[in-house]
N, C-alpha and C positions, 0 to 999 in steps of 0.2 A: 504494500500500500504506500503511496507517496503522500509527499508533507503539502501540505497548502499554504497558499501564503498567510500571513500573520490577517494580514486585510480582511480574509475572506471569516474567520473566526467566530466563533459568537462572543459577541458581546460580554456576556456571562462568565464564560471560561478563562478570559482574563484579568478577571478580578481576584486571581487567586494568586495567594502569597508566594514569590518565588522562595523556595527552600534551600537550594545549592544551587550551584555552577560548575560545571565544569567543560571542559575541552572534549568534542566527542566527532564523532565518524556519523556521518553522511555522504551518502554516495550519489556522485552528481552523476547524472547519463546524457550526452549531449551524441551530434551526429558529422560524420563528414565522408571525404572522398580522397584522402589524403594522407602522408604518412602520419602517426599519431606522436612522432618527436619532430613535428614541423611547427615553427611559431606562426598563430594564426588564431585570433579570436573566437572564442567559443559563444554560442549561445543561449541563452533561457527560455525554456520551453514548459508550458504547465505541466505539472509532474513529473519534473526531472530530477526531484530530490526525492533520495529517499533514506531510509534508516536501515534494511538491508541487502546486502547483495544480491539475495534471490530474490527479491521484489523489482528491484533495475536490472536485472536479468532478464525477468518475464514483460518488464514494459518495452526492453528491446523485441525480443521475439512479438510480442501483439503489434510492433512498425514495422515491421521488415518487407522491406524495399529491394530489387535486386540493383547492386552495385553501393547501396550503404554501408559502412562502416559506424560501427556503434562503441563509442568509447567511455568509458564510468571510470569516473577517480573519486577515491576516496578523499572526500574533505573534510580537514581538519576545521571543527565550525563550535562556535560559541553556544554552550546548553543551559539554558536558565530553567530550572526543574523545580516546576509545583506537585502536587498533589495531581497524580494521573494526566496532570499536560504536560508540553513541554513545548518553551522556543529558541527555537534553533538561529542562528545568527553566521550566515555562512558569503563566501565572495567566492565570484569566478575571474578569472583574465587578470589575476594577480600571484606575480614573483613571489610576494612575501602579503599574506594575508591578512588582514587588517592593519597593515603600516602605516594607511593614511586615516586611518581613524585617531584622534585628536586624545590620547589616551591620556595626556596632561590635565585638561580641560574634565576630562572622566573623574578622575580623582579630586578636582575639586568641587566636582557636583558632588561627589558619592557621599566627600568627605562630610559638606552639609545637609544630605536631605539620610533622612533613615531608612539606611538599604536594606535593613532587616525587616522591613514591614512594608517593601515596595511590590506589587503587584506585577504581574505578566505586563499588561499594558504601560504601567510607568517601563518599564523597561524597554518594552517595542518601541517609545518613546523618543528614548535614548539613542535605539540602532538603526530606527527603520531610515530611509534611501532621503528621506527629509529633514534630518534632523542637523542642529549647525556644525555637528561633533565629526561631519564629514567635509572637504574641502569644500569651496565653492566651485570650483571648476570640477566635481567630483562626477562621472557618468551619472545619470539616473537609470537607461538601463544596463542590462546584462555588467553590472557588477555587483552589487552588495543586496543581500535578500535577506527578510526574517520569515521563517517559515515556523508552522507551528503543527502540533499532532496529539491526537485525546485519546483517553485510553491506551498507549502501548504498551509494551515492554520496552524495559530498559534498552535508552541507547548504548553504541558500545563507545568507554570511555577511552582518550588517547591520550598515553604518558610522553613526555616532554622528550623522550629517544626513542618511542617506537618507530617502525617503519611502516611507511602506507603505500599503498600499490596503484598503480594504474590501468586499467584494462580495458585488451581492445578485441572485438567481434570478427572473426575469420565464418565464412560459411561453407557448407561443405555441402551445398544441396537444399531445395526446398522440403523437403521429406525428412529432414535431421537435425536437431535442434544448433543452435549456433554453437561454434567453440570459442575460446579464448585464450589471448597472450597476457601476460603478466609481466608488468616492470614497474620498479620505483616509482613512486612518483615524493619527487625531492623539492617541490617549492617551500620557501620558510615560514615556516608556523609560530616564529618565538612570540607574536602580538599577539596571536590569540591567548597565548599561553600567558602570556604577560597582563592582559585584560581580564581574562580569570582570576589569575593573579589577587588583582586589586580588588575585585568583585568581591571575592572571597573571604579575603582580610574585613571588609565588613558588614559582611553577614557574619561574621566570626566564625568560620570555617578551618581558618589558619590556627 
């Protein structure tokens, strides 16, 4: 099942106190015709997040297209976890992920307002595609997204040296379900890690 954007959400659902933070794994799926280590802007497309593998797996096989290529990387993406929701705070078509998020300007909002009793919605606040804490020259689209999901299970969390994978769709016939290659994927994650970071310190986590 894939995430929806935070926008589309009920009302209701983010009124609920965020609990923890942490750094977690979303796997984006996006699409091309091209080598998958070629530099070339990637897209957003509804439903192309999701929480796991075998769900962006199956959204590949429900498009298959002859002559597509279907590529899923694991994103290292921002988890603000209430009570049976969750929102996700994730970027594409970035080196180093949330680097141009204003993370100085974070700490002295956090510092004043009481992050231990701040809601889902104060917080989409914070991240979503409008908010000042992004550049002004900052894309509005296909870069920074808050996506949100009710009811699941736990996302899976990413420690500050694990290794995250990229992967890409070979086909072997329409009669057979797609295969896949598997390589690194090495962009820098130290800002999200760093934005938990501070998140954390006060909720009093740390």
């Amino acid at each position: 099942m894939s995430l929806i954007d935070a926008t589309n959400a009920d009302a209701d659902d983010l009124l609920y106190m965020v609990r923890s933070v942490e750094v977690v794994k979303v796997y984006f799926v996006w699409t091309g015709r091209n080598a998958w280590w070629s530099t070339w802007s990637t897209r957003y497309t509804p439903g192309c997040f999701h929480r796991t593998l075998e769900s962006a797996k199956a959204l590949c096989e429900s498009r298959r297209v002859q002559g597509t290529v279907f590529y899923i990387d694991e994103l290292p993406s921002l988890g603000l976890l209430a009570p049976e929701r969750t929102l996700i705070v994730s970027e594409i078509n970035a080196d180093q992920f949330l680097a141009r998020y204003d993370v100085k300007r974070l700490k002295s909002i956090t510092t004043a307002l009481p992050v231990a009793t701040m809601s889902l919605r104060q917080f989409w606040y914070l991240f979503r595609i409008e908010s000042t804490l992004w550049p002004s020259d900052y894309p509005e689209r296909h870069s920074a997204f808050v996506s949100f999901e009710k009811n699941s299970a736990p996302f899976e969390v990413i420690e500050k040296t694990q290794e995250l994978s990229s992967y890409s769709s070979e086909s072997y016939g329409p009669n057979y379900s797609l295969g896949w290659q598997r390589r690194p994927f090495t962009n820098d994650r130290a800002m999200v890690h760093a934005i938990c970071d501070v998140l954390k310190s006060q909720i009093g986590e740390l």
